[in-house]
N, C-alpha and C positions, 0 to 999 in steps of 0.2 A: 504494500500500500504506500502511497506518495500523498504527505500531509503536506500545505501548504498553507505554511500559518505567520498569519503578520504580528506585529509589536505594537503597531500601530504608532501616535504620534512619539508619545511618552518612553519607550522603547522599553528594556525587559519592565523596568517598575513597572509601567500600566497592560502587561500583558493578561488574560485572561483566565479563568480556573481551567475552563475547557481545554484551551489549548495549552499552559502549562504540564495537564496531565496527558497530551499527546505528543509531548513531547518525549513525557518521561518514561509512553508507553511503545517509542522507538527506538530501534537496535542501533539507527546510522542517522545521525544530526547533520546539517550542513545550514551554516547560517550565511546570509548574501551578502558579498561586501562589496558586489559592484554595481548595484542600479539604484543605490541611497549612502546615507552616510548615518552614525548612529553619535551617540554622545559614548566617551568614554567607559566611563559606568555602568553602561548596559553592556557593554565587552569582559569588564571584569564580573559581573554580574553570571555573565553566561558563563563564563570560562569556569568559576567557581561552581555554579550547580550542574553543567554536561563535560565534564574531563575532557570526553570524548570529540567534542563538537570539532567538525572540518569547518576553516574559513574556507569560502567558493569564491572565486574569482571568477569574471567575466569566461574565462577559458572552461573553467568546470562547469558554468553553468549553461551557457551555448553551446559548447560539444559534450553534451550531457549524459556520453554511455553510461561514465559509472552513477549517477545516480538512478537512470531508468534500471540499467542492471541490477542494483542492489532493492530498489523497491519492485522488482518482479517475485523475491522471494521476504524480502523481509518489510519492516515498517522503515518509514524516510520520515523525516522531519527535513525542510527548509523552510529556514527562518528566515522572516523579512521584516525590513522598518517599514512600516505605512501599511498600506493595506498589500495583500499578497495577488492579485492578479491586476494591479494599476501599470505594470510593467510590462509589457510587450514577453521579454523576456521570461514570467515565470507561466503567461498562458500557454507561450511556445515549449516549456517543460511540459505540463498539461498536457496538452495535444499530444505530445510522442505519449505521455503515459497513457491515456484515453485508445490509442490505435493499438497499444500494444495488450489491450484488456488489461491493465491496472487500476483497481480502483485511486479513485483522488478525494481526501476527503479537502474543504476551504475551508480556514478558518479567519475572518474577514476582520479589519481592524481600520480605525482611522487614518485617514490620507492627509499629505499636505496639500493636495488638490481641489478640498474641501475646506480643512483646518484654517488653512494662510486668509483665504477670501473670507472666511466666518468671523476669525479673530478680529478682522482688521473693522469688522462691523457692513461688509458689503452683502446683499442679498446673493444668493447662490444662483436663482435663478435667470439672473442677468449677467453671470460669466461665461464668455463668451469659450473656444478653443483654446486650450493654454499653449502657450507658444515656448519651445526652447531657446537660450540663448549659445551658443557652441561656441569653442576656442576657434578666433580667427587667424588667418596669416595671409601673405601674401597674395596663395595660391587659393584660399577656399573663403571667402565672405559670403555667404548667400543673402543675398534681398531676398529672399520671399520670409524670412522672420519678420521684416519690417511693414510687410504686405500682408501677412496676415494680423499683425495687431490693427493697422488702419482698418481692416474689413472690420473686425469687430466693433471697432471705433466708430464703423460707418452702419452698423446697425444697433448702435448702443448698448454694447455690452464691454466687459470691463476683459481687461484680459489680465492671466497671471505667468510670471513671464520665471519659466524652469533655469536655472543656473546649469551652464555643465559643469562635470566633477573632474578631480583630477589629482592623484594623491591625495586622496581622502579627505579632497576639501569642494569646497563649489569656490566656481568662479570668485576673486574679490568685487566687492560692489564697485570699487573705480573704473576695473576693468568693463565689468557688466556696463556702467552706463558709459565710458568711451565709445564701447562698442555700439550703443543702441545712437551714440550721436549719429558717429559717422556712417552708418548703413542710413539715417535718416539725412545725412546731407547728400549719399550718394543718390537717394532715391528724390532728393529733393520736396522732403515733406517737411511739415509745421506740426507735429504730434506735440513732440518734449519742450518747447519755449510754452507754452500754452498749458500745460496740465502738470498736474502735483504727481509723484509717485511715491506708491509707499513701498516700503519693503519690512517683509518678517523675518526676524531673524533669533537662530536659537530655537525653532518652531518646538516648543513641550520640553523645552530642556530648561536647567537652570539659566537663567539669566534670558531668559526669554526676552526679546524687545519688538516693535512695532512702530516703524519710523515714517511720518508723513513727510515732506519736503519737492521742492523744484528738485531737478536731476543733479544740476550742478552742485548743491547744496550736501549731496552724498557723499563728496570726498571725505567729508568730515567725521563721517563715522569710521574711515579705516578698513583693515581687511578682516572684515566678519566673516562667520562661518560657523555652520549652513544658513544659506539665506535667499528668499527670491522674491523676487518684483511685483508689484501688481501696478498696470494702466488701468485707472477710472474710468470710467465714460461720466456723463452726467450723471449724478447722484442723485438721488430722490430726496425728499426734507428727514426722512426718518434715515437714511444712510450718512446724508449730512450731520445728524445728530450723533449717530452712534461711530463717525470716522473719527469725528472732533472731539469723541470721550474713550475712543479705544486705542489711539494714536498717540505718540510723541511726534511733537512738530520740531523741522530741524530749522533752523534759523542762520541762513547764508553769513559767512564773515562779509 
């Protein structure tokens, strides 16, 4: 059997009774350590109650013989931060188990997908497709990240905007908004002069924070980590209330 169990925001602290004891009632652990990031704590945490637990890298977890192999005769445990099928990657475990007749049991947990846009006080229903921001260079910049936050923009929804990872951090936020300048200077839009952005950051972890401000105004918080973006659209009076009371405002030098 192939358990596929999230952490959710909070990571091991807020884990569940259910899925604690499905864990404890598998022979082979493997916890994700490449499509999220976790706090500390939750690393010693595990490490202290599963001796046993395998860290999974991106490699173990896309070319995944040995976990299908090992859940066609025993119980699998992989652990995820956030909810366990919000990943591309762990449906596509899924699948290979599913075709191979292995049962899958889910065990589902809070997302940052959900979490970031709640916290910040924005309705859920008015987020639009969450967009990634990727490490650029010379050779790879894509405008269509900048093209789809205007889409959204241009049917009033708010978009949340994913950091990529990268040695177990996400993006710095300087980098992050560099990045969203100049892809909006090469597409020659007016998004970012015009609208406030917030970012979450710490999302369920000690020192949680919630920062509202203009783009440029972000330098000032430094190189946080984990953290990700959110574009407003228009706010409603009741979002205008609850951004202005669930938000720190950052105030430009």
């Amino acid at each position: 059997m192939l358990r596929l169990i999230g952490l959710g925001i909070h990571g091991f602290r807020g884990i569940s009774v259910d899925a604690l004891t499905a864990i404890q009632d598998s022979q082979h652990i493997f916890f994700d350590t490449y499509t999220s990031i976790t706090d500390e704590m939750s690393v010693i945490a595990l490490k202290e109650k599963f001796s046993s637990v395998v860290f999974a890298d991106r490699d173990m977890l896309e070319n995944s013989s040995r976990i299908i192999g090992l859940s066609e005769k025993e119980n699998v445990s992989v652990i995820v931060v956030g909810d366990p099928l919000s990943a591309t990657t762990h449906n596509q475990l899924r699948l290979e188990a599913v075709r191979k007749g292995i049962k899958v049991e889910i065990f589902p947990a809070s997302t940052i997908v959900t979490y970031a846009p709640s916290i910040a006080g924005l309705y859920l229903y008015r987020m639009g497709p969450p967009v990634s921001i990727p490490f650029t260079d010379s050779k790879f910049f894509p405008a269509s990240v900048y093209r789809k936050i205007r889409k959204n923009l241009d049917s009033d929804l708010h978009t949340l905007l994913l950091l990529d990872l990268k040695e177990g951090k996400t993006m710095p936020l300087p980098t992050a908004c560099d990045t969203l300048k100049e892809m909006e200077a090469r597409e020659k839009g007016d998004i970012l002069g015009k609208t406030e952005i917030i970012a979450v950051c710490s999302a369920g972890m000690d020192g949680e924070s919630v920062f509202i401000g203009k783009i440029d105004d972000f330098a000032t918080l430094g190189d946080r980590s984990p953290c990700c973006l959110i574009i407003p659209s228009s706010l409603s009076d009741t979002e205008k209330e609850f951004v202005e009371a669930f938000t720190t405002r950052i105030i430009g030098t």
